[in-house]
N, C-alpha and C positions, 0 to 999 in steps of 0.2 A: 193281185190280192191273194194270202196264204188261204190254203184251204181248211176250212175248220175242222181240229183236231175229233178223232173218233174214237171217242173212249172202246175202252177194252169190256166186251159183252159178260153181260152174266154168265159165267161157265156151267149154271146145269138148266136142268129142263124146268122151264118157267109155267107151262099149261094150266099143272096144278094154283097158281098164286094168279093167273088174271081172273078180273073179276068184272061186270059188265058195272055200271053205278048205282045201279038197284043192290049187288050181290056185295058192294064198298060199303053202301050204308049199314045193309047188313052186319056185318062183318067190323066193321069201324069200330067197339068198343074194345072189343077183344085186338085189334090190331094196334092200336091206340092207347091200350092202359098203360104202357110205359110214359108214354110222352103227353096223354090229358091233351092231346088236340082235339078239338072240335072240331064235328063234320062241317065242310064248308057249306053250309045250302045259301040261297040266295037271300035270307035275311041275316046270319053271320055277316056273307061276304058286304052285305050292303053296310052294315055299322062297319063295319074294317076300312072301309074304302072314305067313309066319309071321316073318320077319324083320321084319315092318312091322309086327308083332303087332295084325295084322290080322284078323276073321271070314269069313267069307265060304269056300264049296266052290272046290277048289280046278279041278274040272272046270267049273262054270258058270262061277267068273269068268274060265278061259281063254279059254271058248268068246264069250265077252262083247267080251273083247280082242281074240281074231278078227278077230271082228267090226268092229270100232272100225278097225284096223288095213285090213284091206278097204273100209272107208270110204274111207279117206286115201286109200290106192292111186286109189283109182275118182272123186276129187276132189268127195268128199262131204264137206267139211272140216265143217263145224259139226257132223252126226252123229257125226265120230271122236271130235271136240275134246269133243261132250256125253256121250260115251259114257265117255271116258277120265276126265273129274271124275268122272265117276258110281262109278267103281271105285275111287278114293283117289289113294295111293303107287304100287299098282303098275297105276296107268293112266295117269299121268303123262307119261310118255315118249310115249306116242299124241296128248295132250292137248297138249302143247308142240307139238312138231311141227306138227299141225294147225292150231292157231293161230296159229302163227310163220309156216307158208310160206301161208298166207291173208292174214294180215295184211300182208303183205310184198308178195304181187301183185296182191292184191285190193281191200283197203281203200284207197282215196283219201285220204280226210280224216285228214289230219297229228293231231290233237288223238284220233281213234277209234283209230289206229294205234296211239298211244302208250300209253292205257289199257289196249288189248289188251295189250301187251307186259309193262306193268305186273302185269298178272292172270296173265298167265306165266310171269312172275319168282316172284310167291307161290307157284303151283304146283311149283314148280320147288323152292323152298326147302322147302316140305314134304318134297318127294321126299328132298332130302339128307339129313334129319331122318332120312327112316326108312327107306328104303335107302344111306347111302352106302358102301356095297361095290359098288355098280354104275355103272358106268362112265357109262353115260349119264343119272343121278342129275346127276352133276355137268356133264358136257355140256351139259344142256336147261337147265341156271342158267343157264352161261356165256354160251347162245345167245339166251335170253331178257336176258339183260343187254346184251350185244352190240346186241342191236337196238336196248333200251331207250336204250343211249348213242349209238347212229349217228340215233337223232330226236331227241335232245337236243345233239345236235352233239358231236363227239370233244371238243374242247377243254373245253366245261362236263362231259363226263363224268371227264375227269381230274381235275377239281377238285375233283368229289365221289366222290374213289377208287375209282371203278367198273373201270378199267381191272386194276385191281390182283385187284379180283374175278373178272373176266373170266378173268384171267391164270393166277388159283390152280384156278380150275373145269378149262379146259386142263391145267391140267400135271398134276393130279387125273386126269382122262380119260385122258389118257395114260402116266400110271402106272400103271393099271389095265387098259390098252386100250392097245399100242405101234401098233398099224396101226388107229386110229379116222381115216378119214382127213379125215372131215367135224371134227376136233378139229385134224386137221395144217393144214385150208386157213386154218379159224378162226385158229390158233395163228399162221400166215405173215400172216394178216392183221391182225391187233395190230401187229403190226412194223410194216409197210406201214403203215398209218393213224397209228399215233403220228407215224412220219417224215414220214409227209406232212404232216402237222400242223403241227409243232412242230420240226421238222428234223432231221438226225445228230444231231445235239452236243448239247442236252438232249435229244433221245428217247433215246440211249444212257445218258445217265450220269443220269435221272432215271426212267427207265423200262426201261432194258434194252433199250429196239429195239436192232435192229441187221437193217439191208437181206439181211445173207448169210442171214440166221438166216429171214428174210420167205421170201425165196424158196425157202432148202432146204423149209421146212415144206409151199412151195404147190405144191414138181414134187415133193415125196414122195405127195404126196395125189393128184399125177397120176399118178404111177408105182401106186397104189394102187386107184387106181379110174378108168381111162383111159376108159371110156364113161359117165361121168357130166356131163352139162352145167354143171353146177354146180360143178367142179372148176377145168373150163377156163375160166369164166366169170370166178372168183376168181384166178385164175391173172391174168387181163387185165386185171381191176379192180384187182391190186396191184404190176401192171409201171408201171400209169398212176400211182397211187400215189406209187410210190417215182422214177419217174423221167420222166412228164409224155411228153412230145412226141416225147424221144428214143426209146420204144420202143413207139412209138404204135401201127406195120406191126407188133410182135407179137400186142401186144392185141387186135388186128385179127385176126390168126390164131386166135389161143384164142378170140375170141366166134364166130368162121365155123368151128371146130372143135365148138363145143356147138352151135351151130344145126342142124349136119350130123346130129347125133347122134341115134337113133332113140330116142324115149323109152318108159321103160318104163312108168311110170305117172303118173298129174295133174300130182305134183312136177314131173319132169323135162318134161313137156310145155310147164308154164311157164316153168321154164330158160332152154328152150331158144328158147321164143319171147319172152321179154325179151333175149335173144341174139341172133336177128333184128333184136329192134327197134333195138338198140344200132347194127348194121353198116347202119341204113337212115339213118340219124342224118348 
């Protein structure tokens, strides 16, 4: 039997981001305004489970999820991401997550990357199976598709109608969820990336880009969640995007805006130091 792979550790000092479940709940809106998850307590988890027609108490598996969730926080991502398959449907959302913003800062190798992202697409589609009344069912698709197409390059992802998938999980999300704002930056950022792609004139009238529609989606999600690095970070990646050189001294702004930014937990820690690294470039 192979031995199970050990992902690559948080690189800096984690102390400050763990939190005991008292200090989570706390802490939960402000860690959580990007993505509108709901804390799991054991009457959440209990409707999710029975929706999922799922078995399982509904106090342990809360308390499970907790758990999982204060992993992530505390940049223990393969604990959250193994704790989150371990609970089905409704651990999903911990399990993306975790595996997406690891695979994303951590994994080097292009080919590991991609299989991860792949393995988070399936989860993800389970999830829609048997939750899709929850907003971030379809989110953690979109966002495991999204990546899955930006290592396959945007152009071959159009061509195997990923973008269209992408597309329908967002507006999904946001049916469901009008102030998701990690759905608004994603959503600004389809625009942004087709166009840069492919240009106005087929991204509009073969895909719906459209540059005004990029940006309302990426300064709503800043108006939405202004101390998140991650926001501004997307904000700069889709000025460069959509318009290259000319708004080069913004982008510049919005990566020296999330560097500033005090992070709350492993996520944003990383943010904001690919944030850095961007402005040392």
């Amino acid at each position: 039997m192979a031995a199970k792979e050990k992902w690559a550790a948080f690189p800096h000092p984690a102390k400050a981001f763990q939190r005991d479940a008292a200090a989570l709940a706390r802490d939960w809106p402000a860690l959580h305004a990007g993505d509108c998850e709901p804390f799991p307590d054991a009457s959440l988890v209990g409707k999710r489970l029975k929706a999922a027609g799922a078995k399982g108490d509904a106090a342990t598996t809360a308390a499970a999820l907790v758990d999982a969730w204060r992993a992530f926080h505390a940049g223990d991502f393969q604990a959250a991401y193994e704790a989150g398959v371990a609970l089905g449907p409704v651990g999903a959302s911990v399990a993306v997550k975790a595996g997406g913003i690891h695979a994303t800062h951590l994994v080097s190798d292009d080919t590991r990357r991609l299989a991860r992202y792949q393995a988070l697409v399936e989860l993800a589609e389970a999830a829609v199976q048997a939750l899709p009344g929850e907003a971030n069912s379809h989110y953690r698709l979109a966002y495991a598709l999204g990546r899955y197409s930006q290592g396959i390059s945007v152009v071959k992802a159009l061509k195997q109608g990923l973008a269209g998938r992408v597309r329908d999980g967002l507006d999904r999300t946001l049916g469901l969820c009008p102030d998701h704002a990690e759905a608004h930056t994603a959503l600004g950022l389809y625009h942004c990336e087709i166009i840069g792609k492919v240009g106005a004139t087929i991204g509009g009238l073969t895909y719906g880009a459209k540059a005004a529609l990029g940006e309302k989606h990426l300064v709503k999600a800043l108006e939405l969640t202004p101390d998140s690095p991650i926001a501004h970070i997307e904000y700069g990646n889709g000025l460069m995007l959509l318009y290259g050189d000319r708004r080069e001294d913004d982008a510049a702004a919005a990566y020296e805006r999330a560097a500033k930014l005090k992070p709350r937990d492993a996520m944003e820690k990383l943010d904001a130091e690919f944030a850095r690294s961007q402005l040392e470039e």
